[in-house]
N, CA, C and O of each residue as an XYZ file, in Angstrom:
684
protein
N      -9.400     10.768     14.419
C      -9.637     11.488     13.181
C      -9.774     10.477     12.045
O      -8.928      9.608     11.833
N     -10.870     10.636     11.336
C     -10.979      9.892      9.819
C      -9.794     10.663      8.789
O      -8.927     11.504      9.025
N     -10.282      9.818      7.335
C      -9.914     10.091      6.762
C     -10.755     10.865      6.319
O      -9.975     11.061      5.387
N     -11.761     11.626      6.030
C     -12.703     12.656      5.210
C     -12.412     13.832      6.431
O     -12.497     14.986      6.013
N     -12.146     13.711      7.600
C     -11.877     15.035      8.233
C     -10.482     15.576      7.686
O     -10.237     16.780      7.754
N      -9.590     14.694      7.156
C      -8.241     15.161      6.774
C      -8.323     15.993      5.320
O      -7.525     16.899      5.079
N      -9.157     15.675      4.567
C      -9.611     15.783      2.729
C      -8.260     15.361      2.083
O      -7.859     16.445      1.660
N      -7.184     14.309      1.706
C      -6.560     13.771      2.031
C      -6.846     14.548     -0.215
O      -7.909     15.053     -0.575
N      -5.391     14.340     -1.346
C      -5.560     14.471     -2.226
C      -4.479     13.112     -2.623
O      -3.708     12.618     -1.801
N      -4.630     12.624     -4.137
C      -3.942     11.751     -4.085
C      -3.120     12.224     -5.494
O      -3.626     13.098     -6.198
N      -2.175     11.767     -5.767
C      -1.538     12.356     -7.375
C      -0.064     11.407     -7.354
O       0.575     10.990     -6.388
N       0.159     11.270     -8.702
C       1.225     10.297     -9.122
C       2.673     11.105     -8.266
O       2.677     12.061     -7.490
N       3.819     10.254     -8.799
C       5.241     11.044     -7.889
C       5.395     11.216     -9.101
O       4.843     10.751    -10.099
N       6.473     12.175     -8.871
C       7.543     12.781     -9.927
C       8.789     12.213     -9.251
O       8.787     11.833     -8.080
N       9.904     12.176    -10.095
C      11.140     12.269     -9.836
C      11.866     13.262     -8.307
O      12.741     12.846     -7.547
N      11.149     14.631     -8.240
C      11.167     15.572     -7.509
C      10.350     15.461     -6.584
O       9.903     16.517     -6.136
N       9.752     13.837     -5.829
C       9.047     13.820     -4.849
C      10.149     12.589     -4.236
O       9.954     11.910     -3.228
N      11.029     12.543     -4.909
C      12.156     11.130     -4.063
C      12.680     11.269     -2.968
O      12.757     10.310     -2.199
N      13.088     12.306     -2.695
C      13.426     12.669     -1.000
C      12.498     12.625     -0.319
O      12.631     11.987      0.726
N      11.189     13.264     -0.599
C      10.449     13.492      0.454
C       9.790     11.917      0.326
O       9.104     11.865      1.347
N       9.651     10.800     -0.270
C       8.963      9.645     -0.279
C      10.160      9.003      0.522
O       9.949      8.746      1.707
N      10.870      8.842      0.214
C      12.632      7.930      1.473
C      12.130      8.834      2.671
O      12.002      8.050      3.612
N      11.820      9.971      3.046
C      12.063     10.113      4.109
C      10.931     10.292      4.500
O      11.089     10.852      5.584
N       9.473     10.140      4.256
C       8.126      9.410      4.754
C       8.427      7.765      5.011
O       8.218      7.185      6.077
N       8.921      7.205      3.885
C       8.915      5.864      4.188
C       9.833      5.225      5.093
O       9.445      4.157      5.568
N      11.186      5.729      5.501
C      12.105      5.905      6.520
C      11.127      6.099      7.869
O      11.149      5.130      8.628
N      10.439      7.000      8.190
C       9.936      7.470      9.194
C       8.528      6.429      9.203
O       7.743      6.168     10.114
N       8.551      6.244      8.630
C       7.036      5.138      8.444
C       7.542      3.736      8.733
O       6.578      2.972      8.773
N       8.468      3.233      8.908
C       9.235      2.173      8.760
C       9.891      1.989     10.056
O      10.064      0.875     10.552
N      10.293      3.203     10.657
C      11.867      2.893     11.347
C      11.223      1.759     12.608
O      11.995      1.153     13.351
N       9.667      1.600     12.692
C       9.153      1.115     14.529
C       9.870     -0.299     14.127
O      10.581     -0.908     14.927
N       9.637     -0.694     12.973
C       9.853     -2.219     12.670
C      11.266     -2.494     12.897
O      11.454     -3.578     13.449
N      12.305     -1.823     12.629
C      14.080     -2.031     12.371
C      14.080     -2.770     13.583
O      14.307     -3.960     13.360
N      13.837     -2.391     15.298
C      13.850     -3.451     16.336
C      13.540     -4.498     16.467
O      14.046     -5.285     17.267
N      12.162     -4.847     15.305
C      11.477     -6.208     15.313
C      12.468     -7.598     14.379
O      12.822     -8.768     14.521
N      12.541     -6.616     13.550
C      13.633     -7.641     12.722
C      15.271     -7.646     12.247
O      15.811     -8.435     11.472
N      15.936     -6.385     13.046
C      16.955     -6.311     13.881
C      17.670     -5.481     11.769
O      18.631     -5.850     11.095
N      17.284     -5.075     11.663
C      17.380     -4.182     10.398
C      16.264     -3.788      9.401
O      15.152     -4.307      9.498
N      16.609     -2.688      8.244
C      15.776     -1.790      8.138
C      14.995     -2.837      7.318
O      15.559     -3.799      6.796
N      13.985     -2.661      7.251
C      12.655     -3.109      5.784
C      13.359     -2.930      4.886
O      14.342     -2.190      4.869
N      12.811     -3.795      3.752
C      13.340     -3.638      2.552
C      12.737     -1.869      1.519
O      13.283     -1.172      0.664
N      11.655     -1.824      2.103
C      10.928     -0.368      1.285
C      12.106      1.054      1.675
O      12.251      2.075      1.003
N      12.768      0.706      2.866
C      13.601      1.699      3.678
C      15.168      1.693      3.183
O      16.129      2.280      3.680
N      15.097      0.777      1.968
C      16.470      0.544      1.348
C      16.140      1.003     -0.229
O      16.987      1.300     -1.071
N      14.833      0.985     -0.390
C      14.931      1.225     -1.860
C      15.370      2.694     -2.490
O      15.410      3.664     -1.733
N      15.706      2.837     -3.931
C      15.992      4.194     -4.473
C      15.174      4.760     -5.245
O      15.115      4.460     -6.438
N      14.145      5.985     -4.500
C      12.954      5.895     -4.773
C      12.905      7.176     -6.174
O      11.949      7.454     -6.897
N      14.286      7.745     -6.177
C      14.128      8.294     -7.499
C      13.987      7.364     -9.072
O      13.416      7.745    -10.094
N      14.748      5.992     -8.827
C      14.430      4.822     -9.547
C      12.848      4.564     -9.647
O      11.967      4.392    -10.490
N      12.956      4.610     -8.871
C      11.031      3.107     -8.170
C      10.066      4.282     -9.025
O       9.094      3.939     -9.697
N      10.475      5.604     -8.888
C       9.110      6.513     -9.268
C       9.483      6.133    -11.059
O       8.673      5.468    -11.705
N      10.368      6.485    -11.493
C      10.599      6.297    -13.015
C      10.258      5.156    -13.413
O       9.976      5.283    -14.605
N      10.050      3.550    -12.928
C       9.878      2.500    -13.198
C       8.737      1.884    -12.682
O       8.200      0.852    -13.085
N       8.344      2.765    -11.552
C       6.472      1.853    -11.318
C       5.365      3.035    -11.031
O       5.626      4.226    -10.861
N       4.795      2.765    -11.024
C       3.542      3.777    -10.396
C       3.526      3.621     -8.876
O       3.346      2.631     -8.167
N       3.871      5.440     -8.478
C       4.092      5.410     -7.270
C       2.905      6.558     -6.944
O       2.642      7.523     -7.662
N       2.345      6.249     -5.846
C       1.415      7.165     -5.744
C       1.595      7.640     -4.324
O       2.052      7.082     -3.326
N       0.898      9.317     -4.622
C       1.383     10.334     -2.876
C      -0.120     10.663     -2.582
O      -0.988     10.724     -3.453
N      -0.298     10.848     -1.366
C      -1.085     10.653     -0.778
C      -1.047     12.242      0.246
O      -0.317     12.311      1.235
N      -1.609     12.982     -0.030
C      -1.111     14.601      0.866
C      -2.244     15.185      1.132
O      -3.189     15.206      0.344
N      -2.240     15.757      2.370
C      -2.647     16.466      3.453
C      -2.360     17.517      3.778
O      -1.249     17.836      4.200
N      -3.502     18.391      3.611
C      -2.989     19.723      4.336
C      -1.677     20.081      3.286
O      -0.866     20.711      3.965
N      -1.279     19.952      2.200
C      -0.606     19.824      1.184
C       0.796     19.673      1.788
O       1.716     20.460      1.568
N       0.890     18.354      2.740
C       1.772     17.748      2.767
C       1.862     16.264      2.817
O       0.986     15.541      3.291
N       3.229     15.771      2.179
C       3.206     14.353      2.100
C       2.573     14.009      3.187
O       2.698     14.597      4.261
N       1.599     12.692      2.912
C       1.031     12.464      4.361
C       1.428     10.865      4.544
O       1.681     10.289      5.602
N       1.408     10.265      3.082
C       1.606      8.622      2.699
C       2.122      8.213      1.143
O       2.072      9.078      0.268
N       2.522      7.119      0.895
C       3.244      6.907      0.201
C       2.520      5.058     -0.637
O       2.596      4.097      0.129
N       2.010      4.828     -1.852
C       1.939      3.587     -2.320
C       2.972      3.335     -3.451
O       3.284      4.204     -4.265
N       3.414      2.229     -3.438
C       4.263      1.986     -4.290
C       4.242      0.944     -5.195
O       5.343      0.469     -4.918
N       3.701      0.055     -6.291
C       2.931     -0.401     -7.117
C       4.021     -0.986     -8.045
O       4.798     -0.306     -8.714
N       3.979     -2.250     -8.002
C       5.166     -3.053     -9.342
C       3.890     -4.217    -10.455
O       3.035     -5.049    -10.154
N       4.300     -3.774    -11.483
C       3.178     -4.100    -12.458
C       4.004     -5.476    -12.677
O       5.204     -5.506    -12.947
N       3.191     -6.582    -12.522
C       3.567     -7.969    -12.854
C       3.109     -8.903    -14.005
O       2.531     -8.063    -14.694
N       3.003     -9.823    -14.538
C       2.954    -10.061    -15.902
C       0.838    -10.344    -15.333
O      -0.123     -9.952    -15.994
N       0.793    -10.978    -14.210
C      -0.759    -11.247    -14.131
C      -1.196    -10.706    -13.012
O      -2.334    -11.128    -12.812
N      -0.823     -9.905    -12.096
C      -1.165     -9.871    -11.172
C      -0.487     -8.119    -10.817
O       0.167     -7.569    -11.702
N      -0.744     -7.388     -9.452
C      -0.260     -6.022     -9.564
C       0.144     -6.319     -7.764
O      -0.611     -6.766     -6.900
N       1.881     -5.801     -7.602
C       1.978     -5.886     -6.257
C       2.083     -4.543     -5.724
O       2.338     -3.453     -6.235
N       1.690     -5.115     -4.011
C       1.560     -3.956     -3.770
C       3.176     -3.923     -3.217
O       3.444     -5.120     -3.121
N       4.342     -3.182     -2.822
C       5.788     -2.995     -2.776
C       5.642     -2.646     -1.762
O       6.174     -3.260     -0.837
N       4.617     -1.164     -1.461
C       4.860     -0.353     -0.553
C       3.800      0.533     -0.368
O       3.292      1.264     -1.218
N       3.334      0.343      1.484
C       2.103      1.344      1.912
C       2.752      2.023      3.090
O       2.908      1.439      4.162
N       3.136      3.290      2.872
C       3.352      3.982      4.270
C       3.137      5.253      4.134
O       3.259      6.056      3.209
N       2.549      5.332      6.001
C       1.849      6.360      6.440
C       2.902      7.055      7.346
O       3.866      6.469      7.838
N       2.571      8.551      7.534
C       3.784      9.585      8.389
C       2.788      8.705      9.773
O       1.586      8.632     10.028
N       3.733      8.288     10.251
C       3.575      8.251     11.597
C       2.569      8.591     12.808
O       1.980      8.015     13.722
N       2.794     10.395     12.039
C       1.124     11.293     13.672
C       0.034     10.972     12.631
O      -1.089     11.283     13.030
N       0.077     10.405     11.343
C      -0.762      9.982     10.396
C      -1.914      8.892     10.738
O      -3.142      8.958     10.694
N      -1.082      7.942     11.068
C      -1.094      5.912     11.167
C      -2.701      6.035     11.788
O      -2.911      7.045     12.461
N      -3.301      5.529     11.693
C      -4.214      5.128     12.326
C      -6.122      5.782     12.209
O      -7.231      5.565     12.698
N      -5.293      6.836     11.009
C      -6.878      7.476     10.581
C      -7.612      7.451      9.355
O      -8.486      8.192      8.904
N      -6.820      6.000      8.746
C      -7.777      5.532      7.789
C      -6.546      5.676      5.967
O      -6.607      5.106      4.878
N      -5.953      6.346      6.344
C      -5.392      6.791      5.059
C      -4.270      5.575      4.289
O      -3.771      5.707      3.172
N      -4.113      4.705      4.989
C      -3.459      3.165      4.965
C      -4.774      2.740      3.789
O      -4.905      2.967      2.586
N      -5.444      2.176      4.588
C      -6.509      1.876      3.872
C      -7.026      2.389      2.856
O      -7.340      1.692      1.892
N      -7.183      3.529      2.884
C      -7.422      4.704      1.357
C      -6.304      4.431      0.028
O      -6.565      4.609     -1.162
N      -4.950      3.933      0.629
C      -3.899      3.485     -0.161
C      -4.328      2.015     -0.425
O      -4.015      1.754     -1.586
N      -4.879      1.015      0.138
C      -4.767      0.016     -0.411
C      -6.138     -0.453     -1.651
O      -6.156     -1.358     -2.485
N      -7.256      0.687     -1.275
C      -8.008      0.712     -2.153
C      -7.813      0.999     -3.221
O      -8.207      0.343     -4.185
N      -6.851      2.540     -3.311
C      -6.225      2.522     -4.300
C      -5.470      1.489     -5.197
O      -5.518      1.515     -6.426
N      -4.937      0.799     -4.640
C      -3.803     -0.388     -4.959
C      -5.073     -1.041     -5.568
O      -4.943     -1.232     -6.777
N      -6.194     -1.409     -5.088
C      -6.917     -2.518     -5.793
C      -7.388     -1.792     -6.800
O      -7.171     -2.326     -7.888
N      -7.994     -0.697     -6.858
C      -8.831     -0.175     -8.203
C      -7.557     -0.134     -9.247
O      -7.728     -0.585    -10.380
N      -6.391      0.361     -8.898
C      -5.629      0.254     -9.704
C      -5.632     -0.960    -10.783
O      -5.768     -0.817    -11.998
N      -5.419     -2.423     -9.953
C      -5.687     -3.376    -10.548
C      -6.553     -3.930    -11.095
O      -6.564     -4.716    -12.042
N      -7.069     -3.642    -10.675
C      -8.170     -3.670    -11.896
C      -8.707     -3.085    -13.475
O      -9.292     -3.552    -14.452
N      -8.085     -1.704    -13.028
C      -8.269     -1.502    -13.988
C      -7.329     -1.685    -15.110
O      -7.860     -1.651    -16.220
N      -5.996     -1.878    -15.073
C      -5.358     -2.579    -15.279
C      -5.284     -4.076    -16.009
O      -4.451     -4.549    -16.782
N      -6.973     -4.825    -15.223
C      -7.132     -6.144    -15.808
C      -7.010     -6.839    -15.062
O      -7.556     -7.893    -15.388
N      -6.371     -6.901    -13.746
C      -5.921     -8.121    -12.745
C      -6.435     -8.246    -12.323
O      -6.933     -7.344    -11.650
N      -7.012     -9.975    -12.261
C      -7.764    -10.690    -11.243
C      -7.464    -10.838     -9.905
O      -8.325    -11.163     -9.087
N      -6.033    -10.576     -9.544
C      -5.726    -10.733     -7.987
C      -4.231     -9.238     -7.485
O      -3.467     -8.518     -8.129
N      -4.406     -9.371     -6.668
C      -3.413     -8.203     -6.241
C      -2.665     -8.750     -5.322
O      -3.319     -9.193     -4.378
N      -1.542     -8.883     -5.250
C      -0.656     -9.518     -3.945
C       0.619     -8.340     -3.453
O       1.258     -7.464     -4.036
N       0.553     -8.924     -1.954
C       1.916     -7.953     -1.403
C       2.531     -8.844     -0.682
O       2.350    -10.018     -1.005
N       3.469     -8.531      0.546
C       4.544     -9.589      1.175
C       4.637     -8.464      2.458
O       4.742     -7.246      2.310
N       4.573     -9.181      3.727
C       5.267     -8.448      4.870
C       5.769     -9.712      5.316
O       5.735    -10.892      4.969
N       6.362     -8.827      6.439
C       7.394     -9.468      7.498
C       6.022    -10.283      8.277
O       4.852     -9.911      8.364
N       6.764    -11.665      8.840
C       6.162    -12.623      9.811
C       5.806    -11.975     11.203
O       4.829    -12.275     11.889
N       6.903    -10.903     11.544
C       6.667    -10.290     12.993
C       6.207     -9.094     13.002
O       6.338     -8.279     13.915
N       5.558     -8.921     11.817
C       4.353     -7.276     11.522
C       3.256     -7.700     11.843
O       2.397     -7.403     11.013
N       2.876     -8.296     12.729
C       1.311     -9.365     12.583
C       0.014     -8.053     13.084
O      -1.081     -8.466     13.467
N       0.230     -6.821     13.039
C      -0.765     -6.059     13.093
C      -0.813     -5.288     11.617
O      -1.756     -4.534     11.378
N       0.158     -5.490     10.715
C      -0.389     -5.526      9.122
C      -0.762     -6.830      8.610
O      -1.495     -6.843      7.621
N      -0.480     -7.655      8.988
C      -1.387     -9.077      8.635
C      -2.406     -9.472      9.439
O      -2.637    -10.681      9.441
N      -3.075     -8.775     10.121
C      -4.433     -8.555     10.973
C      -5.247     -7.636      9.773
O      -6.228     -8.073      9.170
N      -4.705     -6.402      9.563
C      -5.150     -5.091      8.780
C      -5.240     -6.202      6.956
O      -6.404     -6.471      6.658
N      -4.604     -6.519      6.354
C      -4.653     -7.106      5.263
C      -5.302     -8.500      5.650
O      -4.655     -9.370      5.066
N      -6.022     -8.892      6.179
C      -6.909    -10.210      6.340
C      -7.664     -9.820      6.620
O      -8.544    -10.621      6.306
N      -8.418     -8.419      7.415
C      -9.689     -8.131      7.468
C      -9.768     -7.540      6.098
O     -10.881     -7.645      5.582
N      -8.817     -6.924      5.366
C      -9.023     -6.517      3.876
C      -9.234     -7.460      2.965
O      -8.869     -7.255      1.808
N      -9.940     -8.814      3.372
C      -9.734     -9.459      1.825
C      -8.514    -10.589      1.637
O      -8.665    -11.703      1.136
N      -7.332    -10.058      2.135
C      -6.082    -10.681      2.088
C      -5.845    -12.328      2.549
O      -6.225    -12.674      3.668
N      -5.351    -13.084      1.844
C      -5.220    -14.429      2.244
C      -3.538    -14.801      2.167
O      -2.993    -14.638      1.075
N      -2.785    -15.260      3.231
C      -1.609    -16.282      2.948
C      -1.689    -16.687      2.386
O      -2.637    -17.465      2.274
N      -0.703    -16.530      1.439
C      -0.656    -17.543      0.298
C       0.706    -18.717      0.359
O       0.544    -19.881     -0.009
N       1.730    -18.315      0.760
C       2.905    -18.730      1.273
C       3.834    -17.736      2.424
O       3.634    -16.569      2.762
N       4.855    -18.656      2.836
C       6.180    -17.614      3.577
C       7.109    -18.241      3.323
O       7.147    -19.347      2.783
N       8.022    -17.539      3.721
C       9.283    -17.957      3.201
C      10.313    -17.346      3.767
O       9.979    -16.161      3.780
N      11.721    -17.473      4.404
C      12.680    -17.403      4.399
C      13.503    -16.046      3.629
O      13.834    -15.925      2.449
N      13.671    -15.166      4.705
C      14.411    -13.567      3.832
C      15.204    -13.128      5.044
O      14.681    -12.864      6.127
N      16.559    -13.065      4.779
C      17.462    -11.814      5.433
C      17.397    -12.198      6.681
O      17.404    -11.249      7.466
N      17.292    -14.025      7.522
C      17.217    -13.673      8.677
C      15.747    -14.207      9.493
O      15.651    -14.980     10.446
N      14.728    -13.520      8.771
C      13.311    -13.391      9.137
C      12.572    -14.227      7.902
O      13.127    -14.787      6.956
N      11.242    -14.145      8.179
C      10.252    -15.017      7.449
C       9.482    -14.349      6.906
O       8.717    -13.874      7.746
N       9.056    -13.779      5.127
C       8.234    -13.222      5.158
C       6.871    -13.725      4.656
O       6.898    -14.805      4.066
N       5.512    -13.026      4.816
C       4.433    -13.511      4.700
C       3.830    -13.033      3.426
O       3.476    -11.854      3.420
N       3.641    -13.771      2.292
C       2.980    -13.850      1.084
C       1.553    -13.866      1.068
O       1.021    -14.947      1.320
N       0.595    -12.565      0.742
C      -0.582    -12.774      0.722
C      -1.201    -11.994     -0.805
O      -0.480    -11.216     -1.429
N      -2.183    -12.233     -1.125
C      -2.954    -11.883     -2.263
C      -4.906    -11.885     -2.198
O      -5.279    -12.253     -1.084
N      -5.562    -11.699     -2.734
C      -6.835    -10.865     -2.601
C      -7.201    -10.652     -4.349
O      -6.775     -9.873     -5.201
N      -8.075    -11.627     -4.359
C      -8.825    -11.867     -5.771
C      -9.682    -10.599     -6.297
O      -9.518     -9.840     -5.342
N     -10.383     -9.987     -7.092
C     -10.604     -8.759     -7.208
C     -11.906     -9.327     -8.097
O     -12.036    -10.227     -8.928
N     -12.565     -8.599     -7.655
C     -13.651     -8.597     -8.736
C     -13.504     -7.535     -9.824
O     -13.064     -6.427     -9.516
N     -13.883     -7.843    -11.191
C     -13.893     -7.015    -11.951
C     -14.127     -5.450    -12.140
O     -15.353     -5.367    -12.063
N     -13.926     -4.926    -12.224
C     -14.451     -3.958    -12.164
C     -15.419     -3.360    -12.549
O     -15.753     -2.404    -11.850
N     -16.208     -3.650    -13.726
C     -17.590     -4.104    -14.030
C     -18.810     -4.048    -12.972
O     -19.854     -3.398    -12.919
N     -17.969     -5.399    -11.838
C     -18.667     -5.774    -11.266
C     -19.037     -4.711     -9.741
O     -20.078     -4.482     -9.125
N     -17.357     -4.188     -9.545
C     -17.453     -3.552     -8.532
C     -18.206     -1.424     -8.809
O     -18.379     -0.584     -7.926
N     -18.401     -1.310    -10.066
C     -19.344     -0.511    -10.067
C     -21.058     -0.895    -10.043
O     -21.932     -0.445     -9.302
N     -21.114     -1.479    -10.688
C     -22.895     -2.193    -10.621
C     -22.927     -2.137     -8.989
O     -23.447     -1.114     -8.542
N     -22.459     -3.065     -8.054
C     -22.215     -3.131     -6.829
C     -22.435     -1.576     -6.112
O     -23.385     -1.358     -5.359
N     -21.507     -0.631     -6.432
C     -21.779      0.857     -5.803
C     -22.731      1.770     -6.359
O     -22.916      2.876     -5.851
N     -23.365      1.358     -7.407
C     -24.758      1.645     -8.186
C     -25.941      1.507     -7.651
O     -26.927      2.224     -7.478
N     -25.435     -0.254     -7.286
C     -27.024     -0.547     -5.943
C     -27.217     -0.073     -4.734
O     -28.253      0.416     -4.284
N     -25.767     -0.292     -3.992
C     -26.117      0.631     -2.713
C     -25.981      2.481     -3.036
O     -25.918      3.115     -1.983
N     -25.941      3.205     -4.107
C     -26.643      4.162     -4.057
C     -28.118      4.563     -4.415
O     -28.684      5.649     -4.297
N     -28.551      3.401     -4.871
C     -30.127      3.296     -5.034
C     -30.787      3.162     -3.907
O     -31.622      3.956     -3.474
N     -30.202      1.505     -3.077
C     -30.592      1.819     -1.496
C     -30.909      2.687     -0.653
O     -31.810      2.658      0.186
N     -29.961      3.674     -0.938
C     -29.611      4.907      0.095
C     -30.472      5.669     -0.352
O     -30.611      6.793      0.129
């Protein structure tokens, strides 16, 4: 299944979406707890906080939570915190629909680059974020494990409409 067979809607969190985002991102999270012998850091956060203090965005289906982005505004740059998908979700595009989001965000915003961080032993989200654009930038030493620092330069946004202007002329 794609993502356009799902019609997937996207809209900011409220305060009154904090349970149901901990317990998408809990359930979106838990495959990893074996890999690095405790939970992710996104699976510890307090997401009635995180919604009042960053732009958190929901992602719903069938008008239910389906995914979860979670967005920390930095002095030059916009990270991404947090991308998770429900689970019978994973694999039909809606990951990706979140990280596009994450970039238009930044941009519009102003930022020339967008960066996030996973774990060293997630190497099928650092497969997924390197065919996106994504480059190592560093790793480092966390909790035990090693995590992997990557970022993804952005073209303006300017630029990236002119760009979807031409290939609708093409077409």
């Amino acid at each position: 299944m794609q993502t356009n067979d799902l019609q997937p809607t996207l809209r900011k969190a409220t305060t009154a979406d904090a349970a149901a985002i901990t317990a998408l991102t809990e359930a979106a999270y838990a495959k990893y707890i074996p890999l690095i012998g405790r939970k992710p850091q996104p699976m510890t956060a307090d997401y009635s906080q995180m919604v009042v203090e960053h732009p958190v965005w929901l992602l719903e289906v069938a008008e239910q939570l389906g995914g979860v982005l979670v967005l920390i505004e930095e002095p030059e740059t916009l990270l991404i915190y947090s991308i998770a998908v429900r689970p019978d979700l994973q694999g039909c595009g809606l990951g990706h629909r979140l990280l596009t989001l994450a970039e238009n965000e930044a941009r519009q915003a102003g930022c020339q680059k967008i960066r996030l961080y996973t774990n060293a032993h997630f190497v099928e989200n650092i497969e997924l974020y390197q065919r996106a654009g994504y480059q190592q930038t560093r790793r480092e030493e966390y909790l035990g494990s090693r995590l992997v620092h990557m970022a993804k330069r952005l073209e303006p946004l300017s630029q990236v409409t002119q760009n979807v202007e031409t290939q609708d002329k093409m077409n």
